[in-house]
C-alpha positions in Angstrom: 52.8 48.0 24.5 50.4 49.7 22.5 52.1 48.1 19.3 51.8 45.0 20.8 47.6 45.4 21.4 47.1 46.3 17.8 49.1 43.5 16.6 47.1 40.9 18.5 44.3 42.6 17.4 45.3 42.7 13.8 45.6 38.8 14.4 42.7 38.3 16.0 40.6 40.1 13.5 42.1 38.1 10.9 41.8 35.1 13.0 37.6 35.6 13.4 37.3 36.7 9.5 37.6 33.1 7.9 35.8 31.5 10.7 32.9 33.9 9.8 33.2 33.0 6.6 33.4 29.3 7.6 30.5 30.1 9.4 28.4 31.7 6.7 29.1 29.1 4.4 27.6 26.5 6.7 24.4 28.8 7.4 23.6 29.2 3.7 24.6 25.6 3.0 22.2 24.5 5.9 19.1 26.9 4.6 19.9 25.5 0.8 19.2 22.4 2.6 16.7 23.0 4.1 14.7 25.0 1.7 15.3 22.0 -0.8 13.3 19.5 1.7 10.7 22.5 2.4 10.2 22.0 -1.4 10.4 17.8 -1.4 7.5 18.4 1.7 5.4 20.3 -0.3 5.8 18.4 -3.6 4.9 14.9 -1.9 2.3 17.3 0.1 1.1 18.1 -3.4 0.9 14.3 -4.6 -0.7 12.7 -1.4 -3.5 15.5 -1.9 -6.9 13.6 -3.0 -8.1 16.8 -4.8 -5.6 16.4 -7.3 -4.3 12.6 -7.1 -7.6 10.8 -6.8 -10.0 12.9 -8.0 -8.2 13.7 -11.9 -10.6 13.1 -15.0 -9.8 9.6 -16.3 -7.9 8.6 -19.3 -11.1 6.4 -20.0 -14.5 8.3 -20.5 -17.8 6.3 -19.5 -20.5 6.9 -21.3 -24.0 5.3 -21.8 -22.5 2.6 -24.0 -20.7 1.9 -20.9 -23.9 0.9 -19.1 -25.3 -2.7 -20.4 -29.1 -1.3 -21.4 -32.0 -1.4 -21.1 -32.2 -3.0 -17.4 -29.0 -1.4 -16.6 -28.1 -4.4 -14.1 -24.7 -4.0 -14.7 -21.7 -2.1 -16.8 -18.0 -2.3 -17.8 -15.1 0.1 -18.5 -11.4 -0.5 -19.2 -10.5 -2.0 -15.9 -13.7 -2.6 -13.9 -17.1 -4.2 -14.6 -19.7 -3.4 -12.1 -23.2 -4.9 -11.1 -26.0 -4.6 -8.9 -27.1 -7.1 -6.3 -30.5 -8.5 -6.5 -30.8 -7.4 -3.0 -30.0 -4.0 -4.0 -32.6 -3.3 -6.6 -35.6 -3.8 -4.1 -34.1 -0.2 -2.3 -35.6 3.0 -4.0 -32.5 4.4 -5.2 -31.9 1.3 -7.6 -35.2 0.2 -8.5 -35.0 1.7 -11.7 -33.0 1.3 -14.7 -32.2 5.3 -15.4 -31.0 5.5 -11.8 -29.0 2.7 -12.1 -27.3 3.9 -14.8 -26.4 7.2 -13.9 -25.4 5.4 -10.7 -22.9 2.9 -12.6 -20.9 5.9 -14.9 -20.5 7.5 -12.1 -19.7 4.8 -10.0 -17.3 3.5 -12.7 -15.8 7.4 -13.9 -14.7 7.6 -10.9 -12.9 4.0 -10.1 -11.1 4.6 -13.3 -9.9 8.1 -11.9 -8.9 5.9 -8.7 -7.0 3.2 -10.5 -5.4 5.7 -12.2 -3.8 7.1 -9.3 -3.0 3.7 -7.9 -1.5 2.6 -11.1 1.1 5.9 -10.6 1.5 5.2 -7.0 2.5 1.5 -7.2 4.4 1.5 -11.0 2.4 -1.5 -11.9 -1.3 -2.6 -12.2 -3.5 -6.2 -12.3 -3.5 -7.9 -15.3 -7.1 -8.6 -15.5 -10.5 -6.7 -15.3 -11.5 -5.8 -11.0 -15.8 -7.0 -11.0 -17.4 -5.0 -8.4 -20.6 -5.9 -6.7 -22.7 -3.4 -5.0 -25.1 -5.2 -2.4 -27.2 -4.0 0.1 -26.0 -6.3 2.9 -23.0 -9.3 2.0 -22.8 -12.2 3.8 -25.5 -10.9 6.1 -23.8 -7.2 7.5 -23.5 -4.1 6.0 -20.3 -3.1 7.5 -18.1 -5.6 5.9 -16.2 -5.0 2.2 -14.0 -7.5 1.0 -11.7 -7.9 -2.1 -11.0 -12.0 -3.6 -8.1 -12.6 -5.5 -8.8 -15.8 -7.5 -5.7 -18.0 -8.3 -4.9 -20.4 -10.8 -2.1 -23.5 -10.2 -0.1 -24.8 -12.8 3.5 -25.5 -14.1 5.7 -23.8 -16.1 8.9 -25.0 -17.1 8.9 -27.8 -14.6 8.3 -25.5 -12.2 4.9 -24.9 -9.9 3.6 -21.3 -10.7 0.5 -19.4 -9.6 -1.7 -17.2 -12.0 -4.2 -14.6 -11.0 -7.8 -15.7 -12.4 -9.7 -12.8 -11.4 -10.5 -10.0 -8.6 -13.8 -9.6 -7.1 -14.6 -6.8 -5.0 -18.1 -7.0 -2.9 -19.1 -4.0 -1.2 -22.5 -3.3 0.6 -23.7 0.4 -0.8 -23.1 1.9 3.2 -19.3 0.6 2.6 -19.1 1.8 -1.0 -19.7 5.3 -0.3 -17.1 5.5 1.8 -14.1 6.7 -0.1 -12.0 5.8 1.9 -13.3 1.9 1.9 -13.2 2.2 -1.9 -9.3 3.1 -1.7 -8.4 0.6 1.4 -9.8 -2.7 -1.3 -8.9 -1.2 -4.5 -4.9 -1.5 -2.5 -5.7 -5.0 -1.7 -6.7 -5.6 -5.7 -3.4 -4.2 -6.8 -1.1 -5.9 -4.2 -2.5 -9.2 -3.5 -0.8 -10.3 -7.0 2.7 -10.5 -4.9 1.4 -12.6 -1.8 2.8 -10.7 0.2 2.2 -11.1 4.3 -1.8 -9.9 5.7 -0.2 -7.5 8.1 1.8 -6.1 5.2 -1.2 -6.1 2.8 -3.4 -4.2 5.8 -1.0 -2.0 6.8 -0.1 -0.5 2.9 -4.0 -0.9 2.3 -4.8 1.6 5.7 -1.4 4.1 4.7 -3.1 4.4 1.4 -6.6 4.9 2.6 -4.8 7.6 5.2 -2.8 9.3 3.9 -4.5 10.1 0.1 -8.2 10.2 1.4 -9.0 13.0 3.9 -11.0 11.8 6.7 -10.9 8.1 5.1 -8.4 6.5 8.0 -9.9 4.9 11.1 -6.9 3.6 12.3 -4.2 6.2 14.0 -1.2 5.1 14.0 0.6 4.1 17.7 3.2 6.1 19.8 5.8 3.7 20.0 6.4 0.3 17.8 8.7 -0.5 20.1 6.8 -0.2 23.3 3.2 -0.9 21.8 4.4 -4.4 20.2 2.3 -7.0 21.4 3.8 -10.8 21.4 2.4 -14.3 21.4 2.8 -16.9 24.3 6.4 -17.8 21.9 7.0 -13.7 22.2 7.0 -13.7 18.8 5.2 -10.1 17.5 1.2 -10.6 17.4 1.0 -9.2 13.9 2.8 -12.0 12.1 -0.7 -14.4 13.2 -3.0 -12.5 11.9 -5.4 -14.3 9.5 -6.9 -11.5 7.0 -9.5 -8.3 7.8 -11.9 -11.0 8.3 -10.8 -12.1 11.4 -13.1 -10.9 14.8 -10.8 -10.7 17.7 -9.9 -8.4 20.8 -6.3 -8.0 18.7 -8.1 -7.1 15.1 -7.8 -3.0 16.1 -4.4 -2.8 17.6 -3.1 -5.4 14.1 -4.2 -2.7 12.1 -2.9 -0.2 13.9 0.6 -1.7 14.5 0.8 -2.8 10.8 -0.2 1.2 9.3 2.5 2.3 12.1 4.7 0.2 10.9 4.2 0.7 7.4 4.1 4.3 7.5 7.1 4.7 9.5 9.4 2.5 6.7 7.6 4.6 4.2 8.7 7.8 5.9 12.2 6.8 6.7 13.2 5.6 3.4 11.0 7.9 0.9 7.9 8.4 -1.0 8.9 5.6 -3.7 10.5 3.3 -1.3 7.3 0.4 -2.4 7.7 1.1 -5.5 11.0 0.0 -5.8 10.2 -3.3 -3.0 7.3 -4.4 -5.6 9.9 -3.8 -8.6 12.4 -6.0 -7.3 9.3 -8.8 -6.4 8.1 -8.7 -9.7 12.1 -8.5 -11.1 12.5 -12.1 -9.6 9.1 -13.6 -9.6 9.9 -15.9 -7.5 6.2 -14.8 -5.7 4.5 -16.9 -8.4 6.1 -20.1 -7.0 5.1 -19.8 -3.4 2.8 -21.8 -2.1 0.9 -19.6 0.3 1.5 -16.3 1.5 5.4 -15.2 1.4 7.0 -15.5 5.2 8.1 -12.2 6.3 11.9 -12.9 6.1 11.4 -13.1 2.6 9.5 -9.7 2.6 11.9 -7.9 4.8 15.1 -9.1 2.5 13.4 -7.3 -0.2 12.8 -4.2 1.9 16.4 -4.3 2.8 17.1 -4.3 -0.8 14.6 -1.5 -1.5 16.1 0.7 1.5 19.8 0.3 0.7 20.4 -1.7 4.3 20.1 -4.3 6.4 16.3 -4.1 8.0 16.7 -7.3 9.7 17.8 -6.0 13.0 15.1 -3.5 12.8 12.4 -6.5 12.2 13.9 -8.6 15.2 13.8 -5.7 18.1 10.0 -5.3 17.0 9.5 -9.1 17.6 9.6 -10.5 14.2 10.9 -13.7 14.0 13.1 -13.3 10.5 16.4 -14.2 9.7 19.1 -12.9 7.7 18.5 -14.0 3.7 20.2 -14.3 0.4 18.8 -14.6 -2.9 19.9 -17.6 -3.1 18.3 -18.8 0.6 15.2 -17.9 -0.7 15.5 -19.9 -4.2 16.7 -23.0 -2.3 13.6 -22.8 -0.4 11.2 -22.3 -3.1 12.8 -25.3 -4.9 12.0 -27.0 -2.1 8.6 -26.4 -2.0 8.3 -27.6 -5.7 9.9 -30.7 -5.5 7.6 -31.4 -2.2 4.7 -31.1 -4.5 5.9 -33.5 -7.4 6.3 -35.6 -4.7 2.9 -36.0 -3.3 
């Protein structure tokens, strides 16, 4: 009997010793894991810091010859020019020319070190110069900055094509000290090249301002997507009607909201470069340049389904979108369409 009990415990003990092994084998594989995304965290961590992503020297140094002299009314650097408003030089601060000037290197050192940081966040950059206009109050308010993409229509190849012009940015001097601000138009300069949807445009332009500009977001995101969508008499989600960040409504808050939520939550799920690789497969195809207005946001979310490495359209629908399931060649067929409706007219 007593042989017996040390058999079974002989084959019990060597029963437990490769499940322990087993065991420890999944614990350190698990840590290894785990210390490898600890590092990932703090590397993003690292990069979404404005200390050291925003803030870097520029490539470009501004100088005095920089500043157009001797009123000092205005400047230029490599990517920006900038000028004061007539309604800005009555203020003490910028009624004369050496504090203007100071005011514009500064003002341009560091938009350079901004556009910069933008240009390695996005992988790509405007083609022409951004003009910046400082006012005291635009379009009558001092609470308001706004970025204007200029377009030119043409053909190319038998085809209709849009070109961007220029970029404008107008900001009144209580908006333009607000980092943050600066950061939420600057997004709009670099992004409105791909037409992409408002609530798409708002929503990367707020993760931006966010998440790399301490204290520069004003608009936390929601609890739920789900269960804070908000849909139109058709119950179609309320985001896909807004008009622009110039629009005034009892909806305007909770668009930007929903569309930062939104936004950030793709950006979390599907990584840190996940845009870069959406606006890499727009500009791949071009097919932007054709369109006649903004892009509808099937077409968007068949490019973030490319970008994520799955099908996003299910996702869309349970939020209330109204998209639909698209190929490439869906969305060539319908900008064809739009061409040949404008040779026809």
């Amino acid at each position: 009997m007593r042989q017996k009990n040390r058999r079974t415990l002989v084959a019990t003990f060597w029963c437990v010793i490769p499940m322990l092994l087993i065991a420890a084998l999944v614990f350190n594989g698990c840590a290894a894991l785990e210390e490898a995304r600890q590092r990932r965290e703090k590397r993003l961590l690292e990069e979404r810091n404005a200390n050291s992503l925003m803030l870097k020297r520029p490539k470009s140094e501004i100088t005095d010859a920089n500043i157009k002299l001797p009123d000092a009314l205005s400047g230029e650097s490599d990517h920006y020019t900038i000028k004061f408003a007539e309604d800005l030089l009555q203020l003490p601060a910028f009624d004369e020319a050496d504090e203007r000037r100071e005011f514009a290197k500064s003002a341009l050192t560091y938009m350079e070190s901004l556009y910069d940081a933008m240009r390695e966040h996005f992988g790509f950059h405007p083609e022409h110069k951004i003009h910046v206009t400082l006012h005291d109050t635009f379009r009558g308010s001092r609470l308001g900055a706004i970025t204007t993409t200029q377009y030119r229509r043409g053909m190319l190849d038998g085809r209709y094509v849009k070109y961007i012009e220029g970029i404008s940015m107008d900001f009144p001097m209580q908006m333009y000290e607000k980092h943050g601000v600066r950061a939420h138009e600057l997004t709009h300069a670099f992004t409105n090249i791909y037409y992409i949807p408002v609530w798409f445009s708002e929503g990367i332009a707020v993760l931006i301002q966010t998440e790399y500009m301490p204290g520069g977001g004003l608009h936390p995101k929601l609890d739920s997507l789900k269960a804070d969508a908000r849909v139109d008499i058709d119950g179609v989600n309320e985001l896909e009607n807004w008009g622009g960040h110039t629009e005034n409504s009892p909806l305007t808050q909770w668009r930007y909201r929903y569309a930062y939520t939104l936004v950030a939550e793709l950006w979390e799920q599907y990584g840190a470069d996940f845009y870069i690789k959406v606006f890499e497969l727009m500009e791949a195809d071009g097919l932007h340049q054709q369109l006649e207005d903004l892009m509808p946001t099937s077409i968007l979310v068949y490019y973030f389904s490319q970008a994520a490495g799955e099908d996003l359209v299910p996702f869309f629908q349970k939020l209330y979108f109204k998209v639909q399931h698209l190929t490439k060649a869906d969305i060539i067929q319908y900008v064809e369409g739009l061409n040949q409706n404008r040779r026809h007219r």
